[in-house]
Structure formats: C-alpha cells, structure tokens
NUDO-635326 format. One record per residue (C-alpha): z, y, x. Coordinates in pm, 1 decimal. Example, Ala and Ser with C-alpha at 12.3 -4.5 7.8 and 13.67 -1.06 7.14 Angstrom:
BEGIN
pz py px
780.0 -450.0 1230.0
714.0 -106.0 1367.0
This chain:
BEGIN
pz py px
-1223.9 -972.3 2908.5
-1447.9 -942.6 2594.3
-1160.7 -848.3 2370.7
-1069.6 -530.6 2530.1
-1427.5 -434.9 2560.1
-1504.9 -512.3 2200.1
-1258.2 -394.1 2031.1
-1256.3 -64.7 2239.8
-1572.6 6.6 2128.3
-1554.4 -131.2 1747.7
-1231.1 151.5 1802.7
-1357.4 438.4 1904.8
-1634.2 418.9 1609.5
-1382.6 392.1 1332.0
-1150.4 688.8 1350.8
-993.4 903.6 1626.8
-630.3 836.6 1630.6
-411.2 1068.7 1414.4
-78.6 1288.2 1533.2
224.8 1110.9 1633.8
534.3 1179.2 1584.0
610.7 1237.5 1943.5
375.2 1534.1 2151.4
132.7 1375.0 2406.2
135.8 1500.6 2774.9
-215.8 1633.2 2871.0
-305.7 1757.1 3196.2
-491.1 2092.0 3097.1
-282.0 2320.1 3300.9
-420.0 2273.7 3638.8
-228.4 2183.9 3915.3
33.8 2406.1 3960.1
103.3 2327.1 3571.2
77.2 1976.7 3602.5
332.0 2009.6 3922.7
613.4 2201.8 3753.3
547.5 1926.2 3439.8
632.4 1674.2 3682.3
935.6 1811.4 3816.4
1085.8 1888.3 3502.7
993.9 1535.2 3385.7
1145.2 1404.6 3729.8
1454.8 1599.5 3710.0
1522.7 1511.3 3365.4
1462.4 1126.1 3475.8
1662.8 1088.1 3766.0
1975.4 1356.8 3684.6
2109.3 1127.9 3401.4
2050.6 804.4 3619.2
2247.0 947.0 3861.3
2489.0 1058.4 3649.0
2508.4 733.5 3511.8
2574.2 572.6 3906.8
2811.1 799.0 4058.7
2943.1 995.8 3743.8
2841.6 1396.4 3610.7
2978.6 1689.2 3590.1
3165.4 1800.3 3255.5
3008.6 1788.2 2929.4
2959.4 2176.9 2895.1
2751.8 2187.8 3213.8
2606.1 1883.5 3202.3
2430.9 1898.3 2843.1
2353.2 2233.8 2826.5
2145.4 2197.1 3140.9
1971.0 1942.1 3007.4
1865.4 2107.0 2702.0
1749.9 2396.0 2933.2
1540.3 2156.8 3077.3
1403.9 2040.1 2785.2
1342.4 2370.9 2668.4
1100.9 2521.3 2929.4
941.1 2165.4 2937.1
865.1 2263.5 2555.5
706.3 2585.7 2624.3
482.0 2423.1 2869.0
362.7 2154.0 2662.2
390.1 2239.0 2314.0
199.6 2502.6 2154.5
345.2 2732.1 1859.2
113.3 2623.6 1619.4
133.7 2909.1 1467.4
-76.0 3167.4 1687.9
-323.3 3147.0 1918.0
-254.4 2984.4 2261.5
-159.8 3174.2 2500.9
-164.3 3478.1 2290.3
142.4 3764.6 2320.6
261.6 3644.0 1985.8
297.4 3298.1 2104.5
461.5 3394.4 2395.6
685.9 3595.7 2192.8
776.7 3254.8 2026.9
769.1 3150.1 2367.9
1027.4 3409.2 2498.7
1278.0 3278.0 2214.0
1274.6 2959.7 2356.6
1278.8 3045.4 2732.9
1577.4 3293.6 2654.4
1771.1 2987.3 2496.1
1696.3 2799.1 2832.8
1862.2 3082.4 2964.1
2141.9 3056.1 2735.2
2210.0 2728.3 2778.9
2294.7 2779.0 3183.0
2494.4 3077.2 3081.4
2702.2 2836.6 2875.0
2720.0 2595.3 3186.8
2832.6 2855.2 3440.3
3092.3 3020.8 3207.8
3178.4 2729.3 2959.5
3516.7 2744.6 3109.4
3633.8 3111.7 3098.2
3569.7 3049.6 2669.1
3807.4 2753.9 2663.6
4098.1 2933.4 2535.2
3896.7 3244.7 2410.0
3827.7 3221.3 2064.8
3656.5 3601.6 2010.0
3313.7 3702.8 2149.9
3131.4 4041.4 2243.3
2854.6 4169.3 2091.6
2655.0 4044.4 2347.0
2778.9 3686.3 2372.2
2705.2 3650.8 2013.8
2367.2 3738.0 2104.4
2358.9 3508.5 2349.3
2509.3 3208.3 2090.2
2258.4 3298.9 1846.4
1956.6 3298.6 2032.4
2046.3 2967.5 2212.6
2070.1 2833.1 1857.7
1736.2 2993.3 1803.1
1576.6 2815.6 2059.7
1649.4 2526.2 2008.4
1530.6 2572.6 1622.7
1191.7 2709.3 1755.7
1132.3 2372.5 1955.1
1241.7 2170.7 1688.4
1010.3 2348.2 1466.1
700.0 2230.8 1697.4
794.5 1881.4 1671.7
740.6 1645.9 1389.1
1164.0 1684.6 1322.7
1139.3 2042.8 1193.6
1259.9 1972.2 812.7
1614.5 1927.8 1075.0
1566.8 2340.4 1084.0
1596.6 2339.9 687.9
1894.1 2140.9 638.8
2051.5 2344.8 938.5
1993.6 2671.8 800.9
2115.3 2548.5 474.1
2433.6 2467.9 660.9
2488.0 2761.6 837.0
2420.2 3016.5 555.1
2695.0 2773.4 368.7
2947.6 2794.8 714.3
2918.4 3158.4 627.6
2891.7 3221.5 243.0
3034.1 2893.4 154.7
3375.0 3090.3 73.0
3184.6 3253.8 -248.6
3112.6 2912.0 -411.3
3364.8 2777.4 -644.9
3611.7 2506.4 -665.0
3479.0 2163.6 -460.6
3211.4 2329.0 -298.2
3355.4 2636.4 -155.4
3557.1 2651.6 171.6
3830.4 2873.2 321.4
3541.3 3123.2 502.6
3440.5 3122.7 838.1
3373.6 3438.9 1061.0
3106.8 3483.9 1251.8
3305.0 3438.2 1614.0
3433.3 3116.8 1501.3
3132.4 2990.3 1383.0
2921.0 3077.9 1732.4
3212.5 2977.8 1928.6
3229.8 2627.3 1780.8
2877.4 2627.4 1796.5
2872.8 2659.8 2202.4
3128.5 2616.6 2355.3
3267.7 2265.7 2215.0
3196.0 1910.8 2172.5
3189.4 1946.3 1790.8
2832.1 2129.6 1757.3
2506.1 2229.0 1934.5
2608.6 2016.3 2266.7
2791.1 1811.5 2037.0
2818.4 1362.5 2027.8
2465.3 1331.8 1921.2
2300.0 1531.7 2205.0
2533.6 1396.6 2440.0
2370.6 1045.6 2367.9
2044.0 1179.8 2431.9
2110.9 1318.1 2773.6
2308.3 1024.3 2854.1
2122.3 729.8 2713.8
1821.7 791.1 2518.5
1629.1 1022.7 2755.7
1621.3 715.0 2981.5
1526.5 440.3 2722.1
1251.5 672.2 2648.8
1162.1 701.5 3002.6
1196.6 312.2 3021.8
925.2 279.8 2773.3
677.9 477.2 2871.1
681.9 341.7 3230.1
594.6 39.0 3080.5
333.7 158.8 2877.1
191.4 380.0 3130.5
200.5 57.9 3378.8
-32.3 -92.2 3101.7
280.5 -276.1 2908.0
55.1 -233.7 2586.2
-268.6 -378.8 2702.1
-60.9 -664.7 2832.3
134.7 -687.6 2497.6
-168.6 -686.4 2326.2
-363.8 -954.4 2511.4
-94.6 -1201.4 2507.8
-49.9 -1156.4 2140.9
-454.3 -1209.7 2062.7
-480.7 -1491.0 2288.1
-120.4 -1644.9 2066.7
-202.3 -1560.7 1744.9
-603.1 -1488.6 1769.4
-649.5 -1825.2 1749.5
-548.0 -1873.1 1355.0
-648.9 -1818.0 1073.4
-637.6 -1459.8 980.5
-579.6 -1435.4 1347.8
-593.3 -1000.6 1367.9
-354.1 -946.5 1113.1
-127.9 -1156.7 1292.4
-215.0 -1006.0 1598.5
-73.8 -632.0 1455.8
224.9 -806.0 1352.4
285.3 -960.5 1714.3
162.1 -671.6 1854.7
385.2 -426.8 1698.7
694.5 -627.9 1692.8
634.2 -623.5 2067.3
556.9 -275.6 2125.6
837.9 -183.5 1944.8
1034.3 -300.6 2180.0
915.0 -6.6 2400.5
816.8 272.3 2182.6
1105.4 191.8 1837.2
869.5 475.7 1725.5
665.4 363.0 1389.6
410.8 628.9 1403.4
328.5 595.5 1790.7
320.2 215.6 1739.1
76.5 249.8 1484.8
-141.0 498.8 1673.3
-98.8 229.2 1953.9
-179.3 -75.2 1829.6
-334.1 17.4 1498.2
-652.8 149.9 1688.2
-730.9 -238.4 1803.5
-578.9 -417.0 1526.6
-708.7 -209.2 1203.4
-1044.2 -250.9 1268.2
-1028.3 -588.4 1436.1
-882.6 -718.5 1056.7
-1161.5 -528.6 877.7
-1401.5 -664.5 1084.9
-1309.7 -1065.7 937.9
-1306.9 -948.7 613.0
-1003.1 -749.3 496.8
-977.4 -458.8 310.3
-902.5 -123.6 461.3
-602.8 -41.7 257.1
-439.6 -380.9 324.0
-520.1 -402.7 727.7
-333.2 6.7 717.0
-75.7 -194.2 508.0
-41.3 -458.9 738.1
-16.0 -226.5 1076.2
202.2 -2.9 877.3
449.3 -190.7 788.2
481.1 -408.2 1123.8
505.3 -89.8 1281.7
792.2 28.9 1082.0
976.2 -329.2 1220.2
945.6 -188.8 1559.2
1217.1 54.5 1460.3
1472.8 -230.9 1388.7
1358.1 -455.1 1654.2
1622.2 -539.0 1915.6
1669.5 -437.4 2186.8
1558.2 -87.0 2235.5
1575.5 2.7 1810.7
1471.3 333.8 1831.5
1686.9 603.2 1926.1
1923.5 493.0 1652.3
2126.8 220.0 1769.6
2295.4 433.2 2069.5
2409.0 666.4 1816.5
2575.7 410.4 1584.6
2712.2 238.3 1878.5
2907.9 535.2 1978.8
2989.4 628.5 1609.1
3122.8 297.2 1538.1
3260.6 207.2 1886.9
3061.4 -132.0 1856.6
2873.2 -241.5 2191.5
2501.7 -211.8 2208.8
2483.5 -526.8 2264.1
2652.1 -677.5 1933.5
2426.9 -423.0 1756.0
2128.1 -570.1 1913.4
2265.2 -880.2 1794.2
2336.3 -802.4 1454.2
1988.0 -672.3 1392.6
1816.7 -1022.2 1496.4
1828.6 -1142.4 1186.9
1691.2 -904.8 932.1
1412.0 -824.3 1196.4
1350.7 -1193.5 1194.2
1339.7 -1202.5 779.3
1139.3 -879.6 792.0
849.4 -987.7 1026.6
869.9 -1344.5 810.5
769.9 -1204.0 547.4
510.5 -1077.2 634.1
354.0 -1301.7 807.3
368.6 -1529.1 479.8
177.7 -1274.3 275.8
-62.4 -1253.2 535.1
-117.3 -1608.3 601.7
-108.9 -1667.3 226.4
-399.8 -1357.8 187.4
-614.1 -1465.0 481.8
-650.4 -1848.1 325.3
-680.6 -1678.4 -35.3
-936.2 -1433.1 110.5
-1100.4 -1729.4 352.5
-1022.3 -1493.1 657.7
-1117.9 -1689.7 947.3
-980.2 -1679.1 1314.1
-1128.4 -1482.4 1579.5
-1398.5 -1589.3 1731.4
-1267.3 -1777.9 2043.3
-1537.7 -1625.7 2291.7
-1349.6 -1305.7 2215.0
-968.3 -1407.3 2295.9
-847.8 -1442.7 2642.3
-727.3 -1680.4 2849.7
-336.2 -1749.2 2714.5
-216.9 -1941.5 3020.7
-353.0 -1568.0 3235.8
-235.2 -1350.3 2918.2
123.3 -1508.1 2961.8
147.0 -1521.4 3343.5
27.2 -1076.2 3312.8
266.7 -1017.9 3071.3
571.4 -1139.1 3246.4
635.2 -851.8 3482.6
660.6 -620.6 3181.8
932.7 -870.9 3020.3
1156.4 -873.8 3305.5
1320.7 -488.4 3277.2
1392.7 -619.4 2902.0
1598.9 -949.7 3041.9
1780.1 -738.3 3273.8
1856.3 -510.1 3022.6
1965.7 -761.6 2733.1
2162.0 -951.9 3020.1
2347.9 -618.6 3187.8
2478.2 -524.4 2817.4
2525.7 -885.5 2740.0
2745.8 -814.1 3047.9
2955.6 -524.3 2913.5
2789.5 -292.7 3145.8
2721.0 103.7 3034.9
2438.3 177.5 2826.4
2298.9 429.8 3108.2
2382.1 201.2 3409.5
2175.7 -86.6 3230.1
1928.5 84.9 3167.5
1856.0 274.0 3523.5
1877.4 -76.7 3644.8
1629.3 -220.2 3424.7
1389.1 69.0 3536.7
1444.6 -4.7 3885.8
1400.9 -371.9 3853.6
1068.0 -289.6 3707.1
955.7 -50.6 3969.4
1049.8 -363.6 4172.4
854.2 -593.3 3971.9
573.7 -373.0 3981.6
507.0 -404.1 4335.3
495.0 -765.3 4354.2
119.1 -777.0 4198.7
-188.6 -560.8 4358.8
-316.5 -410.1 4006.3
1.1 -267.4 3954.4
126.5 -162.1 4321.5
-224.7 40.4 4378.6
-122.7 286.9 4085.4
257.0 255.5 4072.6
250.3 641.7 4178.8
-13.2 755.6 3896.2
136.8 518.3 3661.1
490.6 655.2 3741.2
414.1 1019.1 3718.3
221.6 965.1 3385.9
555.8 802.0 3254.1
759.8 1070.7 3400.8
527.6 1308.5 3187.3
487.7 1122.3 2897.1
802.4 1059.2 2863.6
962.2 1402.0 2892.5
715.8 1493.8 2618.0
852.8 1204.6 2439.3
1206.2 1311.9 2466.4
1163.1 1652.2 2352.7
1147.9 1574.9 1955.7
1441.4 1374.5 2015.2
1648.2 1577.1 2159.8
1533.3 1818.4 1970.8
1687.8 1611.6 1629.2
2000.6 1525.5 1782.3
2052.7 1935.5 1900.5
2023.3 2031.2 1544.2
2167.6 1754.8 1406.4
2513.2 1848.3 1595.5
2472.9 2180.1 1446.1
2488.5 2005.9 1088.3
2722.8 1822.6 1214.6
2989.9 2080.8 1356.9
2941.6 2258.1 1037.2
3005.8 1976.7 802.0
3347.2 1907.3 997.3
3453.3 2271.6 1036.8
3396.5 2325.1 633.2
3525.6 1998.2 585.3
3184.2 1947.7 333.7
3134.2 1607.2 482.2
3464.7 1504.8 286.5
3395.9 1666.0 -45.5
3054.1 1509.7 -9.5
3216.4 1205.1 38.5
3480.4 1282.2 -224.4
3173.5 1400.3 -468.7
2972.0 1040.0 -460.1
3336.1 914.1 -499.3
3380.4 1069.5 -809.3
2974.6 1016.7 -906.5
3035.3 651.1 -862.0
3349.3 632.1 -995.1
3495.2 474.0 -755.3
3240.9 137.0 -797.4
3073.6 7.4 -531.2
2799.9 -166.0 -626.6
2731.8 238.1 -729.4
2818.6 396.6 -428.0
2578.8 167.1 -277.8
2290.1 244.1 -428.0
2332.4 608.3 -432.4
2359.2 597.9 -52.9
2046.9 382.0 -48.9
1869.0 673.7 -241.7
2012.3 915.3 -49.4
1927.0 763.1 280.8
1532.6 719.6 175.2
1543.0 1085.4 36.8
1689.6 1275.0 373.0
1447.6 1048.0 524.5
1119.2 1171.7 403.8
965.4 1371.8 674.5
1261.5 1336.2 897.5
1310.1 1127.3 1224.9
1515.6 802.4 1135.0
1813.5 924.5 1391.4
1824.7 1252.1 1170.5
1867.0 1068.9 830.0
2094.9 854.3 992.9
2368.2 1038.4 1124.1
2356.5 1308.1 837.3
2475.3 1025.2 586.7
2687.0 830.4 837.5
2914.5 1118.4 887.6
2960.1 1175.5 543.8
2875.3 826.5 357.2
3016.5 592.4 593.4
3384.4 674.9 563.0
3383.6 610.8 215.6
3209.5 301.9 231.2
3459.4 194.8 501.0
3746.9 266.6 243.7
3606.4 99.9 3.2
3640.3 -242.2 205.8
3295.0 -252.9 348.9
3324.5 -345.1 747.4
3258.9 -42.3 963.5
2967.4 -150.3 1172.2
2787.5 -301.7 831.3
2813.6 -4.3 632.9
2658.8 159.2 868.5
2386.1 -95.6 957.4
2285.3 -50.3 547.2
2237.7 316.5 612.7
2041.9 266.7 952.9
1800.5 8.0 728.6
1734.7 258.6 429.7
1679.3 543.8 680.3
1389.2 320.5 851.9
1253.3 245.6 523.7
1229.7 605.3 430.5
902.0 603.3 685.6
701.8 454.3 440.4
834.8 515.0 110.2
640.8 745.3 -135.9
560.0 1071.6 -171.4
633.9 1156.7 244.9
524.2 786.9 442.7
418.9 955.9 727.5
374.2 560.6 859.2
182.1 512.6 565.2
-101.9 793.0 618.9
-128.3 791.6 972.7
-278.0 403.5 944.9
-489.2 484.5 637.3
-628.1 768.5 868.7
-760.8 502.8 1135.8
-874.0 278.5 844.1
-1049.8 531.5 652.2
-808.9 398.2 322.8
-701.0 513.9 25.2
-334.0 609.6 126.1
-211.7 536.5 -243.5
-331.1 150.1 -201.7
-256.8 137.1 144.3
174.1 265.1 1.2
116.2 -22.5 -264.7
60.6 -279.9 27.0
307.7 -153.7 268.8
577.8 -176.7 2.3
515.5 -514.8 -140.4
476.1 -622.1 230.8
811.1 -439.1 302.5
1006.0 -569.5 31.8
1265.9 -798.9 249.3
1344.0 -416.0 400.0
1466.9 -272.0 137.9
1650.4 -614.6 -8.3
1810.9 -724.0 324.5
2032.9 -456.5 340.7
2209.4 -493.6 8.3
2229.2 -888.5 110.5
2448.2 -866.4 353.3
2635.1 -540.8 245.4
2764.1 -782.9 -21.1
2780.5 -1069.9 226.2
2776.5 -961.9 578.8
2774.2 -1363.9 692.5
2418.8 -1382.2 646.6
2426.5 -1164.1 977.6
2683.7 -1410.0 1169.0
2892.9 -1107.9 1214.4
3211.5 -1374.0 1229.9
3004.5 -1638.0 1414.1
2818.3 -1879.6 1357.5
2956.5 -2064.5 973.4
2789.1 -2318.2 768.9
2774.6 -2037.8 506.4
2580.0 -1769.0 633.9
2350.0 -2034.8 766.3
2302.5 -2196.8 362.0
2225.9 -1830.9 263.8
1996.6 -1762.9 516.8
1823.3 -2052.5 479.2
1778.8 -1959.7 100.2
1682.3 -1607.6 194.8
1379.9 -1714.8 404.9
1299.8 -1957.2 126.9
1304.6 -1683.6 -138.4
1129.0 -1479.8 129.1
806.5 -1752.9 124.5
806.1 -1792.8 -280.1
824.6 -1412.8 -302.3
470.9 -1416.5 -91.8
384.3 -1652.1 -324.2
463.8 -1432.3 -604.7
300.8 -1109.2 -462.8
-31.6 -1239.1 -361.0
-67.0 -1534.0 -702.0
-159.1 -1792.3 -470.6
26.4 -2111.4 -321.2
-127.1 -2301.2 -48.3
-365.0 -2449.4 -235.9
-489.6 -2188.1 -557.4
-462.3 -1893.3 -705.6
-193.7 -1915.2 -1001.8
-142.7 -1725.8 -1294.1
28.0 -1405.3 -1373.4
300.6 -1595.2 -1552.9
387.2 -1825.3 -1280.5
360.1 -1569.0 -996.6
631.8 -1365.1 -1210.3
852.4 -1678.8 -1227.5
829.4 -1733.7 -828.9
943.4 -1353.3 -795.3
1208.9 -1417.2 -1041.0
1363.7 -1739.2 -849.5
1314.7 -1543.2 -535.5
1582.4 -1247.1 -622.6
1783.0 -1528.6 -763.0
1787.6 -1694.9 -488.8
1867.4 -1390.9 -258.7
2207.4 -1311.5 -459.5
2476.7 -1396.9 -193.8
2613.2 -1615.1 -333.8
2621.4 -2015.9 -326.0
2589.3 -2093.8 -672.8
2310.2 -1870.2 -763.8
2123.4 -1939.1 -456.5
2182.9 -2328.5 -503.1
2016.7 -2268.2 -845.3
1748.0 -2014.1 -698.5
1659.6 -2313.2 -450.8
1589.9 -2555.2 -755.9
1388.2 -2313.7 -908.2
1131.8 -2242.8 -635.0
1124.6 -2607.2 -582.2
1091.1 -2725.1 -927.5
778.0 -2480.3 -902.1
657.9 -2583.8 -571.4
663.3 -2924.1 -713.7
482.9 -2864.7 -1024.8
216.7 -2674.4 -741.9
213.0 -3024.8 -567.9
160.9 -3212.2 -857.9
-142.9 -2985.9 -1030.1
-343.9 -3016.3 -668.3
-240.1 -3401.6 -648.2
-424.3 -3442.6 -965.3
-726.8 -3263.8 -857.9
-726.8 -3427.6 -565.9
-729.7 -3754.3 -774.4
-982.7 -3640.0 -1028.1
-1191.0 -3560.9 -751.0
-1199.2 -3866.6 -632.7
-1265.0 -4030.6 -970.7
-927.7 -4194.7 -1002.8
C-alpha cells in the first residue's frame, strides 16, 4: 500500500517521536533479560484474569504481590535517570525499590498477624517505610512523579499537621499509626485505587496493547485514510478518526499522539497546513481519546467504583460529550481546509476501503464483546479477560495474524507491563494521599474550606473545582487529578444537589483538559515536537479547537439531560440539538469564515456570542440563541446569493 510506505518515509524525516507518558519495552537485555521481562509481564497478565474466573486470595496478599511484581519489573526496565546505568549508585536506587518488592510479600505473608496489632517494632517500621519508599522511587521514574510531591506534602502534614492552627490542624498522628494504616489496611498504600489497578486496569492495558502489538494501529489507521482521505482536508480528518479510534485502545493522550501524530502531522503539512495547527489538530483529538468510550483511560474504573455506577452506564454517559467534542472539531477543520483550499489526498495514495474495512474487523470484535459483556452486567475483569480471549481467537482465523500471534503476544505482554507500571504507580501513591486525607479528616475541611470560599453558591463551587481540577492536573496523570478532587470535591457537590455520578463526570472532564492547558500541556509539546512548531501557537490552536471541552461540562452540570442520564426526553434532545448548532457557528466564529467567505471581525464575534447563548441550558435562551445563528446564517445566504446574481449579471 502506498500510504504506509509514503508516509513512513515523509515520517521518519520530520522528527523522531518524543517521550510518552508511559515507558517503552526494549529488548536490550539479552535473553535471559528479555525472559524474566516476559514472565513478569505474563504473570502479571494472567494472575488477575484468573483471579477474575475463579476468585483471589484476600486483598492484603493479593495487591501487595502485585505491586512486588510491578516493582522488580521497574528496576528492569526503567532506568534512574539520575545516574549512570548500571552504575552502584543506580543500583543503590535500585536496591530501594527491590527491598520494597520485598516488603510488599512480607506484608502478604504476615498481613494477618497485624490485624488486631496496632504497634510496630523498630524493624517493621523499617520495613513500612521503605515499602513506601519504593514505591515513591518508581513513581519518580515515570511521567506521574509530581504524585511523590503531593504525597510527601501529605505525610509531613499526617505527622506535623497537629502544630497548625484552627481548620487546618488535626488531633496528631504517631508514627505507628500512621505506617500501620499505611500497610496493613484497605484505606492507604494497597488501598481502593490500587486495588482497581490490579483488578481491572492492568488488564485493559494489556487488552490494548495486544491489539496494537497485533497491528490494531496500522489497521486503525488505514481504514480511517481510506474513510476520510478521500475529502477535502482529508489528513486532518484522518488524525481526528485516527485518534478517536486509537483511543479506544491506548485512552493515553500523549501515546496517541506519539502514535498517530507521526503519520498524520506531517501528512497535513504536506497539503498545505501549518505546523502549529496540524500539532493543534493531533493534539487535541488525542486528548478525546481519553474520554472516548469504552476503554476512557484508566479513569472510568475508578469512578465506577467510587460512585457505584456500572461501567457500562459510564461508557454511556460519556457518548455524548465525546460526540460534541470530536464535532467540533471536525467543523473547524473542514471550515479551515476550504478557507485554506486544502485539498484531499491524492487518491493513488489511499487504500482500498472495501480491504481497509474487511482488515480492521478482527481488531473491532474484542471491543463488541466487551461493550456487550458489561452491557450484560458482567464484572469489569471477567469482561475484559473474555474480550482478550475472543481476540486471541479472532486472531487465528487470518494467516498474517496467526504466523506472529506468539511474537505479537509476547510484545503485548511486554509492552504492556511497561505500560502498567506508571499506572500503578499513580494509583499506589494516590492511596497514600488518600489514607491520609481520611485519617486527618483534611478531605472534609477541604471540602468544608471551598464551602465557606464559595459561600455556599454553586455556580461558585463549580468553578473553583473546575480550576482546581486543571491546576492538580498539570503534569499529573488524569487518574491522579481525578481522584485527589473526587474524594474531597465530590461530596460537597453531591450535597449541594448535584447527582453523584455527574458531579463527578465534571471533575473527570476538567482533569482531561488539564493535558493541554497552559503553562504544563504535556499533549501540547509533545505534537509541536513532531511538527517542529511553535508550542505557544500550537496551545492557541489546541484550545480554540478544544473549546466544547471545557464548556460541555458546565452544560450538563447545570442540566444533566443533555446527557440522557433519565432517558431519552424531548428536552435533552432540543438542547442538544442547540449545542451542536452553537458548536458549528462557534467554528464559524473561530476561523471568520462561513461556507462560502471569510467574514469580518465583527460578525465572527457575533456568531461566538449566539453560540454561548445558545449553549445556556436552558429553553428560552437557547430558542433565542437558535434565531440568532440563523438570522446570521441567513444574512450569510443572502450576501453569497447576491454575488452569485451579480455574477451572473442579473
């Protein structure tokens, strides 16, 4: 196929592809390396998917052996970063870590006999600590180390919080209590967030990079040149295709851009747009991979065992903003390729679509069986290790994929476990945070704090958890800014009236958004990296292409029919059909140009004005939004009927 060939090599000349925000597996170990790799990677595959078939042992044995695993998997993959490979001071970082492996099995033999036993020697406290330790040094390697600040920060103030005054003090905790709630309970280190990671993330992760590995991407990414290739400003519709599809296996931003943005960045400067708007583009349809159903990112699991809401209705809930998200910006793009002239692709480079469709089934079918097992009620875990077996089946069905299901598997298995090891990382330290916020009780004076900020107002409450979302975002894995302001935002939003699974849907939006929102967007420089773009224009793009992200939410926080969280009503239908007409006259707005010519400042600003009109939830406003973007499409109609006319001499 020409495609691949071409835009390999139009690839490979642009830029090398930056860091992600998960580590890579590379086989630089030799074999006996790349062997115990493999068995970690298989271990930590198949012991939760057999937990999730026959049942585990308890949670004290069961999570702290899979951290352990984790943790020697992070010694032989990741380097320090610090010192040299290799070196005796990097295997001095490296001894931390192993000794925390060692830690964690000493918790899972003995997790018992400290049931009742509230007091520790000098040695267990060692012990505690450097478990903790470990787990902080592998975070640290990972792109999810600002977790490390905010625990510190936490644990100095479990400790010393008894000096500070008034609302922000606490009755004191000692140093056994601390450890001991640390360890050996549910309500820290091995605490509700890890235990979603050893229980259903680590296998979602797995999930996706067997398909990737299998060649998933390439597939994804043929089918969506040979659909969209073919109009105009065909490659910037192919990123947005191409990501919203690959986020359905990755619901990373950053490794979706490093993915697809390779192909697609310089495939869109090739036909003539800039670099800062192609990073733009790939950008900010990578950042929808991370709210598009079914996988979502690690996120969704969480919130679904926060909230007690099925995975399932949480896919479903986030259809529709995903849907409004990816709208718009296809509109801007379709409205800046005819402004721009952008062509389609020439057709001697797309492939075949009937063969692009037929390849790319196999790689849809885990995803059905998934969507239809929790459509089903089934567990989260049990779906998933289904879904991976169906596509194990799947993959034997066709020769290209049965002659390297055993390299292809092994690379997943690798990939993977390297993939799983920032994750698991975040949610580790993220129980820490956690278990302190609950012992302290902080997490209700924080709560009790924006309560008195706000003043008890809403419509204030809401946008200082907005702010606060996109600032403990910033440099920090979605999942992390997540479930530090659900456990202490979310409650009072809940009191305040706002339904449970909505409130926390608003803080699982702004926490995405953080990704590419100023100074931080990690999203945003990794794709001005591969375009060789100005990062502050490329910010500027993703933002205005963005916008519905960061407007969505507060929709249907204030209306939460918009999302058909009641069913199906004739009013959140009328308001999202107004939303996804605002959406097309705020493209209109943002690039000054209808269908037909560019238009003034003064006009774009009124289209942007009748487009947040029209977004207010609420039927009278949005009525009169409606007339306003069509009293102004109309007057668009009427200015290119007369030139049509004049042209003709009428």
């Amino acid at each position: 196929m020409n495609t691949d060939k071409n835009s390999a090599a139009t690839t490979a000349e642009v830029a090398a592809p930056p860091a992600t925000d998960s580590p890579h597996f590379i086989d630089n170990r030799g074999p006996v390396g790349n062997f115990i790799t493999g068995a970690i990677a298989l271990v930590l595959f198949l012991y939760p998917m057999y937990c999730g078939f026959f049942g585990g042992p308890p949670s004290l044995q069961y999570r702290p052996t899979y951290l352990a695993l984790i943790l020697v998997l992070t010694v032989l993959i990741l380097p320090s970063g610090i010192f040299p490979r290799h070196s005796r001071r990097e295997w001095g970082l490296n001894a931390v870590i192993l000794a925390g492996a060692g830690a964690c099995v000493w918790v899972a033999m003995n997790w018992l006999d400290f049931s009742l036993v509230f007091t520790l020697s000098l040695a267990e406290k060692i012990g505690c600590a450097v478990l903790i330790l470990g787990a902080m040094e592998m975070t640290r390697r990972t792109a999810v180390k600002p977790m490390n600040y905010v625990a510190v920060v936490a644990i100095l103030y479990a400790l010393f919080g008894y000096m500070l005054p008034n609302l922000f003090g606490h009755a004191g905790l000692t140093v056994d209590r601390l450890l001991w709630s640390q360890i050996f309970s549910t309500d820290g280190l091995f605490g509700t967030p890890l235990a979603i990671g050893a229980n259903y993330i680590g296998l979602f992760v797995f999930f996706a990079a067997l398909l990737e590995c299998s060649g998933g991407g390439q597939k994804f990414m043929n089918f969506t040149l040979a659909l969209a290739g073919r109009f105009r400003g065909g490659p910037a519709k192919v990123a947005i295709l191409a990501s919203a599809l690959m986020g359905m296996m990755s619901g990373s931003a950053v490794t979706n851009i490093v993915t697809t943005g390779v192909i697609t960045i310089p495939m869109m400067k090739r036909v003539g747009y800039r670099g800062s708007f192609a990073a733009g583009v790939e950008s900010t349809a990578s950042l929808g991979s991370q709210i598009t159903p079914p996988i979502l990112g690690a996120t969704a699991f969480l919130m679904s065992e926060i909230t007690g809401y099925p995975l399932i209705t949480i896919m479903g809930l986030t259809l529709v903003p995903c849907l409004l998200f990816y709208f718009c910006i296809f509109a801007q793009v379709h409205l800046a390729s005819i402004k721009y002239d952008i062509e389609k692709i020439d057709p001697s480079e797309l492939p075949d679509l009937r063969r692009a469709g037929l390849e790319v089934i196999p790689f849809f079918v885990p995803i059905v069986v998934l969507v239809v097992l929790l459509w089903n009620r089934y567990s989260a875990d049990y779906a998933v290790s289904l879904s991976i077996i169906s596509f194990l089946a799947v993959c034997l069905l066709t020769r290209e994929t049965r002659n390297s299901l055993f390299a292809n598997f092994m690379t997943g298995m690798r990939q993977g476990a390297a993939t799983c090891i920032p994750l698991v990382g975040s949610l580790a330290i993220a129980g820490v945070i956690i278990g302190v916020l609950t012992m302290t009780g902080l997490g209700d004076r924080l709560s009790y704090l924006i309560e008195i900020v706000s003043g008890g107002n809403i419509h204030v409450m809401i946008i200082m958890t907005a702010v606060t979302c996109i600032l403990l975002g910033m440099g920090m894995v979605t999942v992390g800014a997540y479930v530090l302001v659900a456990v202490t935002v979310a409650p009072l939003m809940v009191d305040l009236g706002i339904e449970l699974i909505v409130a926390h849907l608003f803080i699982f939006y702004f926490a995405v958004m953080s990704a590419i929102s100023p100074p931080v967007m990690v999203g945003v420089f990794a794709a001005a990296s591969i375009a060789n773009a100005d990062p502050i224009r490329t910010a500027l793009h993703s933002l205005r292409l963005s916008i519905v992200g960061f407007l969505v939410p507060f929709i249907f926080i204030y209306d939460p029919r918009i999302l058909m969280i009641g069913g199906i009503t004739f009013h959140g239908i009328y308001l999202l059909f107004s939303v996804v007409i605002a959406v097309l006259a705020l493209a209109i707005g943002f690039e000054r140009y209808t269908f037909h010519r560019r238009i003034p400042t003064w006009q774009a600003c009124l289209f942007l004005a009748a487009a947040f009109v029209t977004m207010i939830p609420s039927i009278m406003l949005s009525t009169f939004g409606l007339i306003a973007i069509g009293a102004l499409l109309a007057f668009e109609y009427f200015i290119q009927s007369r030139k049509i006319g004049l042209g003709r001499g009428d």
